[in-house]
N, C-alpha and C positions, 0 to 999 in steps of 0.2 A: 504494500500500500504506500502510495507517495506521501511526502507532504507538502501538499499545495497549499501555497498560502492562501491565506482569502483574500477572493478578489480588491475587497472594498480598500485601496493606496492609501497609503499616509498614516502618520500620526494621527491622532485624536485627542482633542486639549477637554479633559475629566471637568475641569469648572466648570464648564458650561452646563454642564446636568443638574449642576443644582437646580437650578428654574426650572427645569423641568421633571423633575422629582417629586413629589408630596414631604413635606417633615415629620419628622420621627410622633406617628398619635394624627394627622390629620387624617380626614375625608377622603376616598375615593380613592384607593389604596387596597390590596388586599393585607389582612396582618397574617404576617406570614411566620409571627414565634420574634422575640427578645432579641432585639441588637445584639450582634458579637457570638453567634451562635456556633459556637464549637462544633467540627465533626471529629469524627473519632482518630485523628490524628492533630498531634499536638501542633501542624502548622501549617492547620486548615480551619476554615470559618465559611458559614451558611451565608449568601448577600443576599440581605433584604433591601428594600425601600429604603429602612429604620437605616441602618448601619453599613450603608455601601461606601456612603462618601470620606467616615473616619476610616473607614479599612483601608482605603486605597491613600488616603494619607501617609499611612507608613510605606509608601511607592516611594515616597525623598531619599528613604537610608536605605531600605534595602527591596529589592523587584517586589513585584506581588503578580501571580498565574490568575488569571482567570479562565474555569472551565466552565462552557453553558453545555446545559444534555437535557433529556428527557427522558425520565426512568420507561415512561410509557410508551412512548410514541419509537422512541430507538433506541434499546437497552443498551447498543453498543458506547452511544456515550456517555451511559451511569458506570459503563465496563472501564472507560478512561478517566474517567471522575476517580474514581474507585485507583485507579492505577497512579494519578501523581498522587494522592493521597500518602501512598506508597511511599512515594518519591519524595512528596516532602519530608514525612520524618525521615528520609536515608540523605538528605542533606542540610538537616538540621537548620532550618532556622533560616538559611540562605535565600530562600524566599518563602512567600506567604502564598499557599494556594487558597484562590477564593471560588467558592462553588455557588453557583447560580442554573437553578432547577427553572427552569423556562415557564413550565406548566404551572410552577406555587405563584412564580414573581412575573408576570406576565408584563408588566408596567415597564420591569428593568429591561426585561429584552428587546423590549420595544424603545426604551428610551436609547439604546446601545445599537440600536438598528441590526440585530442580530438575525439573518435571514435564515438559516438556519441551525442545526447541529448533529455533531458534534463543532464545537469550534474552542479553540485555545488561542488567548490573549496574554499580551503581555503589558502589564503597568508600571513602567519605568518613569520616575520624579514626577509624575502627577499625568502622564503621557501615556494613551492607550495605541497597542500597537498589534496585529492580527500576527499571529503564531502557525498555526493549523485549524483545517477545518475536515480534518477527517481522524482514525484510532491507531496509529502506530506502536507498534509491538512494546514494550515495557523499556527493551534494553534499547531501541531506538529512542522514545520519549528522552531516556536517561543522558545519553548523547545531546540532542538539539539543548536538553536544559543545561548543560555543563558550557556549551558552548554559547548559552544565551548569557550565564551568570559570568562565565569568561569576559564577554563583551560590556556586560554593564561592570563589571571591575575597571576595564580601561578608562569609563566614563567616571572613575570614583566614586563608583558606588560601591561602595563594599560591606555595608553593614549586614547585621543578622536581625529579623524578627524572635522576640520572644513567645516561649511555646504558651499557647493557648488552654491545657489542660487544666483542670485545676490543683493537680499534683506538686504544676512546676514551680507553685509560689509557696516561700516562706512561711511560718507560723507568723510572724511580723509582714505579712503579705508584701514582702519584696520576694520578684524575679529570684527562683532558686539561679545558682551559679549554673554556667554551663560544664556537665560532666566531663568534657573531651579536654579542659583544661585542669582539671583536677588532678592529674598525675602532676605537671609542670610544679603548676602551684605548691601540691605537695611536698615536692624536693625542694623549693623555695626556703617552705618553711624550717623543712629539717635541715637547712645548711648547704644541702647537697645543689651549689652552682652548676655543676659539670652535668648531673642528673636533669637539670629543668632545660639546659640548652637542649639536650638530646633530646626529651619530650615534645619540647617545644619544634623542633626540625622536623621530627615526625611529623606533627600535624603544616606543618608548611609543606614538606615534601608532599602529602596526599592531595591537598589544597593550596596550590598557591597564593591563591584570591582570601585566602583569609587573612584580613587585616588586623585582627587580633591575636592572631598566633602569634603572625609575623610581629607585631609590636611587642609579643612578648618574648620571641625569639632575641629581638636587637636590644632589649632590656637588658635581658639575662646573660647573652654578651657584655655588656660595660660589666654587669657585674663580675663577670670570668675575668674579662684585661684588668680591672683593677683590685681583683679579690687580695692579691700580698702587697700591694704599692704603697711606698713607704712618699703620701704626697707630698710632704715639704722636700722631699730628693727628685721628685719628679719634676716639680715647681720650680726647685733651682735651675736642672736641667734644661726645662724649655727655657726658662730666662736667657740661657748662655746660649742657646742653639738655636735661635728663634724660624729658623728653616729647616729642622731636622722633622718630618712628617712623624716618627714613632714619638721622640716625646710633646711634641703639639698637639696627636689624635690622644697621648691617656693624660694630658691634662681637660683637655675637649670634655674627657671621659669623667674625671673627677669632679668637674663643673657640671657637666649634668648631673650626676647621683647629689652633687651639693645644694642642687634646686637653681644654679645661677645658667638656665638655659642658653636664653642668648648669650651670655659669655660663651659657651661654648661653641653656639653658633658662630658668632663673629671671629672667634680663635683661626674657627675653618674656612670661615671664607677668606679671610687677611690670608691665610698661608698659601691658600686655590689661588687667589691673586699673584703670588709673591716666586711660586715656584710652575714645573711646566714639564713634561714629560708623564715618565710614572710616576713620579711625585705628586704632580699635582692628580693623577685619574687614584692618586689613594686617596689624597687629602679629599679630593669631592666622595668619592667611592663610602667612606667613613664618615663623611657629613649625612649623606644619605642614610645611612645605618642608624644614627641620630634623630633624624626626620622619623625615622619608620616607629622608633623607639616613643618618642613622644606624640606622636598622631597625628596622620594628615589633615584631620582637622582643629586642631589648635591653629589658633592665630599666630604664633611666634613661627610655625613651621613655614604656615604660609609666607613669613614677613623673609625667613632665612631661604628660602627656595629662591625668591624675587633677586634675593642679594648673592647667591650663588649663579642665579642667572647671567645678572651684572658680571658678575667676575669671570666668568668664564667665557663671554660675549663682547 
């Protein structure tokens, strides 16, 4: 079975539906069950009327699927309903599958001009965009998504959705931790640096696109280069060698654990300026290491990316 996209081109800008939607309790609406309606996979939710427009809000950080079917009319699409269901929990969190039953929500499908189904969408930063509109085998589904979440990584989008179940929250109703970094963390705690980087590479190695591994990957690094560093000999050092890249990147490295970021930042772009060959594709090489550490969205990363830019342009 192919996957032809659906005819209908382009993007589609999500705001606009508001107007023409009903609000959550009004008139002329079917009620179709409780905003935020859980299916049996922790990173999937029922789209009503009520609760279509905050779902697809979390499209900013991280994708969100939408599958239309009809259990009735063509079981084959409750069979594909049924299958990224699957698929979401087997990539945790990485996107939101949203399930809209044509036949309960008749209003939605119609406001989304859905001509028929099966059909799969995609909702990238508030932007709807057609996927498939026919049932591709499980391990083929698994492929275009890997290759879809790839692409909106480039777009930096990388975040994770929180599972929907009600298992996954706290007794103090906070988001529990996610399990996949619970080894990492663990060696954290017990001291064991050398233990969490390798944890941590695991989960980068199976997932590249995951921006929290990786941030905890490039953490857990400074921690390794500076676990014995005796800083006021390293401090001197750079002092006297103000072009030597090894002790410019581990005082870089002791400014960040010290909380004086941009100090570090700045350390590296002055040296990127300053030096040229390997030299400098380390020194940038190790700024970026830094960036990944403290998150691409922090404003200081974005302000040291601009200023790396400069230096290197």
């Amino acid at each position: 079975m192919s996957n032809t996209p659906f005819s209908r081109p382009g993007a589609v800008d999500l705001s606009a539906l508001k107007r023409s939607m009903p609000p959550a309790g009004a008139a002329g609406g079917p009620a179709t069950g409780p905003a935020g309606t859980a299916g049996s996979s922790a990173y999937a939710v029922t789209l009503t009327e009520q609760n279509f427009q905050a779902e697809l809000e979390g499209s900013l950080n991280a994708p969100v699927v939408l599958v239309f079917y009809s259990p009735s009319r063509m079981p084959a699409s409750a069979e594909l309903a049924a299958d990224l269901e699957t698929l979401s929990d087997e990539f945790e969190g990485r996107f939101l599958l949203g399930k809209v039953d044509i036949d309960a929500t008749p209003q939605l499908a119609q406001a989304l001009q859905v001509p028929s189904v099966p059909l799969v969408a995609l909702v990238l930063q508030g932007r709807l965009a057609p996927l498939l509109q026919d049932a591709p085998p499980l391990d083929e589904l698994r492929q275009i998504l890997t290759q879809v979440l790839q692409a909106a990584a480039t777009q930096g989008v990388t975040g994770r959705h929180q599972p929907r179940t009600g298992g996954a929250v706290s007794a103090e109703g906070e988001p529990a931790a996610d399990p996949r970094y619970a080894p990492a963390q663990e060696a954290l705690e017990a001291g064991d640096i050398d233990g969490a980087v390798a944890e941590y590479q695991k989960l980068v190695d199976a997932n590249p696109a995951d921006a929290e591994a990786a941030a905890g990957l490039a953490m857990a690094k400074v921690l390794q280069r500076t676990a014995k560093v005796d800083a006021a000999a390293a401090r001197t050092a750079a002092a006297e060698r103000p072009d030597d890249v090894d002790a410019q990147t581990l005082v870089a490295d002791l400014d960040l654990l010290g909380g004086h970021v941009e100090d570090a930042f700045s350390r590296l772009v002055d040296l990127v300026r300053r030096t040229s060959g390997d030299d400098r594709d380390l020194a940038r090489t190790h700024l970026l290491g830094l960036f990944a550490a403290v998150g691409n969205e922090d404003p200081r990363v974005l302000r040291g990316r601009q200023q790396l830019a400069s230096a290197l342009f």
